[in-house]
C-alpha positions as a Markdown table, in Angstrom:
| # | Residue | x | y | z |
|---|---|---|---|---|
| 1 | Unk | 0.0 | 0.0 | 0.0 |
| 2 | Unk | 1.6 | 3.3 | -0.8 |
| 3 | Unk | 1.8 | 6.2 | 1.4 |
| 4 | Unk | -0.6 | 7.6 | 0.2 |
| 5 | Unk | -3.4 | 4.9 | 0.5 |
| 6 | Unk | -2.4 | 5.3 | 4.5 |
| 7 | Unk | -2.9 | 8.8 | 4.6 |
| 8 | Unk | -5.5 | 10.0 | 7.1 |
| 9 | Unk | -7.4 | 12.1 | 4.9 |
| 10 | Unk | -9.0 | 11.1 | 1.6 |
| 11 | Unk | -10.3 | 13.1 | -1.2 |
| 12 | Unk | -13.8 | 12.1 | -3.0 |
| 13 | Unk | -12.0 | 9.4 | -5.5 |
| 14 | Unk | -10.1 | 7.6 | -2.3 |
| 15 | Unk | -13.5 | 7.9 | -0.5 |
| 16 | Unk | -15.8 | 6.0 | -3.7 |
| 17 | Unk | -12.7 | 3.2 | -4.1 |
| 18 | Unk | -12.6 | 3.0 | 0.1 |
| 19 | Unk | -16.2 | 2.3 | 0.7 |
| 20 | Unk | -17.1 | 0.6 | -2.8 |
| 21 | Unk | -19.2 | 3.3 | -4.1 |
| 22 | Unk | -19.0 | 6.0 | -7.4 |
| 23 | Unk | -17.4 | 9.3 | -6.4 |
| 24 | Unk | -20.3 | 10.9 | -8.3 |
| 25 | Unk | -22.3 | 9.1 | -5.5 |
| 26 | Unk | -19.8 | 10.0 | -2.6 |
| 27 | Unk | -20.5 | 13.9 | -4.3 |
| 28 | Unk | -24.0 | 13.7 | -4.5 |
| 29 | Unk | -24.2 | 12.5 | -0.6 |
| 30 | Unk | -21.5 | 15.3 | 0.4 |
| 31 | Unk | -24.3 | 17.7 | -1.3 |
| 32 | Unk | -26.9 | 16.4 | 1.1 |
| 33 | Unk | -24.8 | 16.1 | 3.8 |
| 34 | Unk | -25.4 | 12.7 | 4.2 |
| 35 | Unk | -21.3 | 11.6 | 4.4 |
| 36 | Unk | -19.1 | 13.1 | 6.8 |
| 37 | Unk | -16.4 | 15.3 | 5.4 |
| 38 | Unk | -14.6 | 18.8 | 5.5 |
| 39 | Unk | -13.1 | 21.4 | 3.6 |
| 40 | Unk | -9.8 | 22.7 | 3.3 |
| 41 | Unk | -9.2 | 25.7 | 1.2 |
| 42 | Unk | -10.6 | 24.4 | -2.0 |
| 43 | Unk | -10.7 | 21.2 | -1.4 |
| 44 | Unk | -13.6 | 18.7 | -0.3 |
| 45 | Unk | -11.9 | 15.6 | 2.5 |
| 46 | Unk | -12.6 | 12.9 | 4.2 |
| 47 | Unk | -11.1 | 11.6 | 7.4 |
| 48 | Unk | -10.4 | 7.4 | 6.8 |
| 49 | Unk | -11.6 | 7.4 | 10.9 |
| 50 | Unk | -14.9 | 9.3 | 10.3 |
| 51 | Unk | -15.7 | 7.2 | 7.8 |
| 52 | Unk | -15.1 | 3.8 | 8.6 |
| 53 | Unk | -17.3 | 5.1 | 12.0 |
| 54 | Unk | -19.9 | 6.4 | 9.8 |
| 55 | Unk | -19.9 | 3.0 | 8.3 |
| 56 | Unk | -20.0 | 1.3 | 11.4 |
| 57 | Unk | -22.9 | 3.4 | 12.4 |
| 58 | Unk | -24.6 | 2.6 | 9.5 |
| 59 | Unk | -24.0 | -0.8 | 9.8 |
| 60 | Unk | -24.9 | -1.5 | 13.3 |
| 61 | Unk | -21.5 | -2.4 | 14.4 |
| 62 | Unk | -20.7 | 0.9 | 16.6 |
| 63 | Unk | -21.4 | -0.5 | 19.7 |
| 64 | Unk | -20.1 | -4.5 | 19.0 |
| 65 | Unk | -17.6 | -5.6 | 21.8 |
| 66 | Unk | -15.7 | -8.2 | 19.8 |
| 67 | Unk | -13.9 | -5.9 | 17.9 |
């Protein structure tokens, strides 16, 4: 994996190919603020925590002990 697959932050493409999804889609849900993410300057991010949470969330797993 390189360095920067590991990085913390992800932009829209690194988001789509990290949760299996389109980045048109991952743009459309940032639009309806339905994904968590922030900006900086310009640009649109996504923390690889926050998401994989979010995912969690979504998923029912959050509060699972056997982690």
């Amino acid at each position: 994996m390189s360095e920067h697959q590991n990085s913390i932050n992800m932009d829209a493409l690194e988001t789509a190919i990290f949760i299996g999804i389109s980045e048109r889609k991952v743009r459309e849900m940032v639009k309806k603020k339905a994904i968590p993410s922030f900006k900086l300057g310009d640009r649109r991010l996504f923390n690889r925590e926050a998401i994989t949470k979010w995912i969690r969330q979504r998923a029912g797993l959050e509060n699972r002990e056997d982690d």
